[in-house]
N, C-alpha and C positions, 0 to 999 in steps of 0.2 A: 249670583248663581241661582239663584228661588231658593224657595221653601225644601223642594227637594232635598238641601244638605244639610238641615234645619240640624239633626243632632250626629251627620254622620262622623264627627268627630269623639262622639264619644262610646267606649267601650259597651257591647251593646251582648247582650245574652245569645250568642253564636255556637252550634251546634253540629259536629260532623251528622249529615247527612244525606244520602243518595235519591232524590225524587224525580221523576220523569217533569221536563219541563219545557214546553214548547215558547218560542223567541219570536216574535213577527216585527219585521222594520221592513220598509219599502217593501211592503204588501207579499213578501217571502216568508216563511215558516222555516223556520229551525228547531230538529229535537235534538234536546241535551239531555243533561244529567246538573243532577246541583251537587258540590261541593261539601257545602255550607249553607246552613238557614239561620237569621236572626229576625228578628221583629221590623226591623230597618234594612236589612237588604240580603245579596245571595252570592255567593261564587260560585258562576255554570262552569262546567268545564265543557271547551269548545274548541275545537282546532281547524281552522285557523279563526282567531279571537277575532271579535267586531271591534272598532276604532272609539280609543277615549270619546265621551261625550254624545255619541250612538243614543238616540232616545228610541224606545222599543216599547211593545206590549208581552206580558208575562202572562203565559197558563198555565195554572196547576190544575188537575183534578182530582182531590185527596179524596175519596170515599166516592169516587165516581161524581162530586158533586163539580162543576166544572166554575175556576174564578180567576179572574181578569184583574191586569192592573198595568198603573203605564212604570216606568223604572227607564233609567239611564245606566250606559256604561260609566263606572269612574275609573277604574284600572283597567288593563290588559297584561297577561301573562303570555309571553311568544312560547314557541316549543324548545327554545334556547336558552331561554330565561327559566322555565318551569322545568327542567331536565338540572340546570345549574343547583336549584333551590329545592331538588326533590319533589318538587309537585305535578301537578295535571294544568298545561294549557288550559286556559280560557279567561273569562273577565267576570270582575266584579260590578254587579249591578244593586244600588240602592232604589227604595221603592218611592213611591209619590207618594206626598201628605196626602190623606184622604183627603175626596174633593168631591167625589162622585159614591151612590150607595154601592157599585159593584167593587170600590177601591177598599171599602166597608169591611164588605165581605170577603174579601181578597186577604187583609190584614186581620178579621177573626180566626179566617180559616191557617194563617201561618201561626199563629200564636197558641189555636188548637192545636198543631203537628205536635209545637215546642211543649206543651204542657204535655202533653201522650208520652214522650221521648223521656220527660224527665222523669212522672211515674212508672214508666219501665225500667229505671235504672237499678238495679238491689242494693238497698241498702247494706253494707257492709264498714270491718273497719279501716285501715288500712293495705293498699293493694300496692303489690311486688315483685318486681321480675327479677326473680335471681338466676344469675349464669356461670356456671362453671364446668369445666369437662368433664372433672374429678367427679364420680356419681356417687362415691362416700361422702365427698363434702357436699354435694349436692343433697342427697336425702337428710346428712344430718342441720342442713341449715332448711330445710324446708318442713323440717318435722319442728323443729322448734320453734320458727318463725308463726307457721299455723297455729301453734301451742300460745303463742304470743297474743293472735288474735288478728295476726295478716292474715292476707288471702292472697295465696302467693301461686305465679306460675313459674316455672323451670325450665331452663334452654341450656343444651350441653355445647352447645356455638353461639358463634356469633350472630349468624341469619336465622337461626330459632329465637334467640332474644330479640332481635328486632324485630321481628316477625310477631310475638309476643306483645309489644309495645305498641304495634300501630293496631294490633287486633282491639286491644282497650288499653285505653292510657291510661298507665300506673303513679302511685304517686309515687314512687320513688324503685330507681332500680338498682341493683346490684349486679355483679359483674367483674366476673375474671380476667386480667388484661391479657394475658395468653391464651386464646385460644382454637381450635382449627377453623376452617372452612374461613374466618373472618375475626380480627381480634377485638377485643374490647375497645382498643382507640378508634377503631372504626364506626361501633355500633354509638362510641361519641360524637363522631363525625354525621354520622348516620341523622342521630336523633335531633341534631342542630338543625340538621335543613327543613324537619319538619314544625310548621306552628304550633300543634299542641304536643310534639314531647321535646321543645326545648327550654320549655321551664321545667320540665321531668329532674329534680336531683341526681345524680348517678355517684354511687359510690365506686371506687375501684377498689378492688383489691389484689395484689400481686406478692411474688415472694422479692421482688427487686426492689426495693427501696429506698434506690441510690436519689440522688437527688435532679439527675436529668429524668429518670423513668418520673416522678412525681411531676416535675415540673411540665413536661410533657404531656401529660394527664389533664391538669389544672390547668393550660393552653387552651384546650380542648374542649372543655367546659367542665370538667369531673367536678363535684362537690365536695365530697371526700377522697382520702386515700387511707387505705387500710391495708397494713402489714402484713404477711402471715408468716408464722401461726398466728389467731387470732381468738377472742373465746367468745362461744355465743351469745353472752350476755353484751358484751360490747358491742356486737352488731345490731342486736334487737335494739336499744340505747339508743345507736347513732340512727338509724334506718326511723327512727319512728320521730324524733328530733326535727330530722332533715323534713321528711313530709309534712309534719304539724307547722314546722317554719313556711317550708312554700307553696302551704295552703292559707296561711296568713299574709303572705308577700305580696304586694299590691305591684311593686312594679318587676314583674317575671322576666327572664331571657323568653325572648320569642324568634328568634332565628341565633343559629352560630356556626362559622365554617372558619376558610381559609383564605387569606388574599388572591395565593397562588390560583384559586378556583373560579374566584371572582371576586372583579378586582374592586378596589375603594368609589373610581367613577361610576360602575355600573352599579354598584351599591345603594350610592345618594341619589340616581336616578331613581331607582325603584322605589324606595323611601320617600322620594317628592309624589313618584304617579301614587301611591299609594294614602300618601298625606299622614304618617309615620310621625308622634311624637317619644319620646323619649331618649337615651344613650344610647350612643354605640361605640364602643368601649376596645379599643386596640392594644396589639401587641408585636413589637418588631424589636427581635436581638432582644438588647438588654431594655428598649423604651419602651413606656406605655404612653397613652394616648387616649382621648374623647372628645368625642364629639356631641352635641346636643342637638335635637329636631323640635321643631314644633311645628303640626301641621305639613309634615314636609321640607321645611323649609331649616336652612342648618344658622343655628341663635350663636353657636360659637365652641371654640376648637380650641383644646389646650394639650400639650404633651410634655414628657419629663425629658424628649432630647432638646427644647426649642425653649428661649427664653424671646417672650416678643407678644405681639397683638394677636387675638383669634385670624387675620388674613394671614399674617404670613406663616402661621401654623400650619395652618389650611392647607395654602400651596404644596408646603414641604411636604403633609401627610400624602396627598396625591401623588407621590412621586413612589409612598413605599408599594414594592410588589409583592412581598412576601410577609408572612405575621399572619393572626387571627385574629380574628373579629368576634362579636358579641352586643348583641339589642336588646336590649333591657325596655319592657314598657314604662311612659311618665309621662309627666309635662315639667319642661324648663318652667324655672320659674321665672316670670318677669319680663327677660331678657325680651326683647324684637328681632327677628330675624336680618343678620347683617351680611350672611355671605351667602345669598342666593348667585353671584356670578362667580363663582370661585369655579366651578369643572370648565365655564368657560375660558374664563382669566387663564387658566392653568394649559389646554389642551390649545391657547394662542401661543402661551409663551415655547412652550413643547415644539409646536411648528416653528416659533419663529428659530431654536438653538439650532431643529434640524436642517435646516438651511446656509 
């Protein structure tokens, strides 16, 4: 594949943000917007997206200075796909080893943007979206949390804390599981489809305690589950725990939903165009399930209903339609990729029952 892919397998210093970006292939101009900037490549957002392996020229002009570089598409996001996953249409483009002095200056000037970006960040300690309807519990968890030496925002709903979340990603949030306009399971559902808040910890807290409201919760990705009554030491405690751990955590959830939403095929598709290493970790009824990536590619598959070899795991798990899901970043270790034709094996045998 060249030089081009030299390191785009590895986790690379990637940053929300918005630049005017012009695309030229087959002597056509396209303006976008970027997603994402990292040192090694960019997510434009583009509707309708250009075709896996699309080789193009990039221009940015950050300070009016204008620079040039060549970059290929490696992914594409449809308006189907990027609606499924909470996101924005369009494709990810990695850049060209430097080769030329304008490629040079191309890649000084992206690493300037990223270095501006990160001294603009304030330093603080840790940061908090707390949500509750209740505005007694509300002030009193917010005045002591501050006390604590969070820095914390406040959402009496559900679409205020989410809202809250994607404005700046917290390190951890709290969250009423009742509440109007949108409940707290939602704003878990919510934060799953997005890349940077679904390594976000979220604690719940509820007055139901029963063991399907928790387990429900924990599906969904919650970190915590917190009782109420409750006392603010205990939250201060768990709140600050939770965020020091997965700011220590090397391998983070980076997406989580539901099968019924989208399903396990459409899944490991995305994960191959994307070239996805790490878990993805299932749940259906009473079984759990995982599956392992490297580079895309699925190393192998075990679950606690199937006793057998990673293929015929495999098969079986393709069949569940309902359960939740969870991507955890990694690398397998060791293992070689042995079921790369499993969706197909599986969507022949499919054809051939319905017949």
């Amino acid at each position: 594949m060249g030089p081009w892919w030299g390191e785009m397998r590895r986790r690379n210093n990637r940053v929300t943000m918005s630049l005017p970006v012009e695309l030229i292939t087959d002597g056509k101009k396209l303006r976008a917007v970027t997603q994402d900037l990292s040192p090694l490549g960019m997510f434009v957002r583009l509707s309708p997206p250009l075709p896996v392996g699309t080789v193009l020229q990039l221009v940015m002009s950050p300070n009016g200075q204008r620079r040039v570089t060549t970059g290929q598409v490696t992914h594409s996001l449809t308006e189907v796909e990027a609606k499924t996953l909470g996101r924005f249409p369009g494709v990810g483009v990695v850049f060209r080893d430097p080769v030329r002095p304008s490629d040079e200056l191309f890649a000084d000037a992206v690493n300037r943007l990223l270095e501006s970006h990160h001294a603009a960040q304030p330093a603080h300690d840790i940061r908090i979206v707390v949500a509750d309807p209740e505005t007694r519990i509300l002030e009193r968890l917010s005045t002591a949390l501050g006390t604590a030496g969070f820095f914390v925002a406040t959402a009496t709903n559900g679409m205020e804390a989410i809202g809250a979340c994607l404005t700046r990603t917290p390190d951890v949030v709290l969250v009423e599981r009742d509440m109007p306009v949108v409940d707290g399971l939602h704003v878990l559902q919510e934060m799953g489809r997005h890349t940077e808040l679904a390594s976000v910890p979220v604690m719940m807290m509820s007055s139901d305690s029963t063991d399907l409201a928790r387990l429900q919760a924990f599906q969904l990705g919650a970190a915590d589950y917190i009782p109420k009554p409750f006392t603010v030491l205990e939250i201060i405690l768990r709140a600050r725990r939770w965020a020091l751990a997965s700011q220590r955590d090397t391998s983070r959830v980076i997406l989580r939903g539901t099968l019924a939403e989208l399903g396990l095929p459409a899944l490991l598709t995305i994960f191959e165009q994307e070239r996805k290493s790490g878990q993805l970790a299932l749940t259906h009824n009473e079984h759990l399930a995982w599956i392992e990536f490297a580079d895309g590619k699925i190393v192998r598959a075990k679950s606690t209903e199937l006793e057998g070899d990673s293929k015929a795991t495999m098969l079986r798990l393709l069949d569940w339609r309902e359960g939740y899901f969870e991507l955890s970043a990694g690398s397998p270790d060791g293992a070689k990729p042995e079921l790369t034709g499993s969706i197909m094996e599986h969507a022949q045998l499919r054809d051939e029952a319905g017949r």
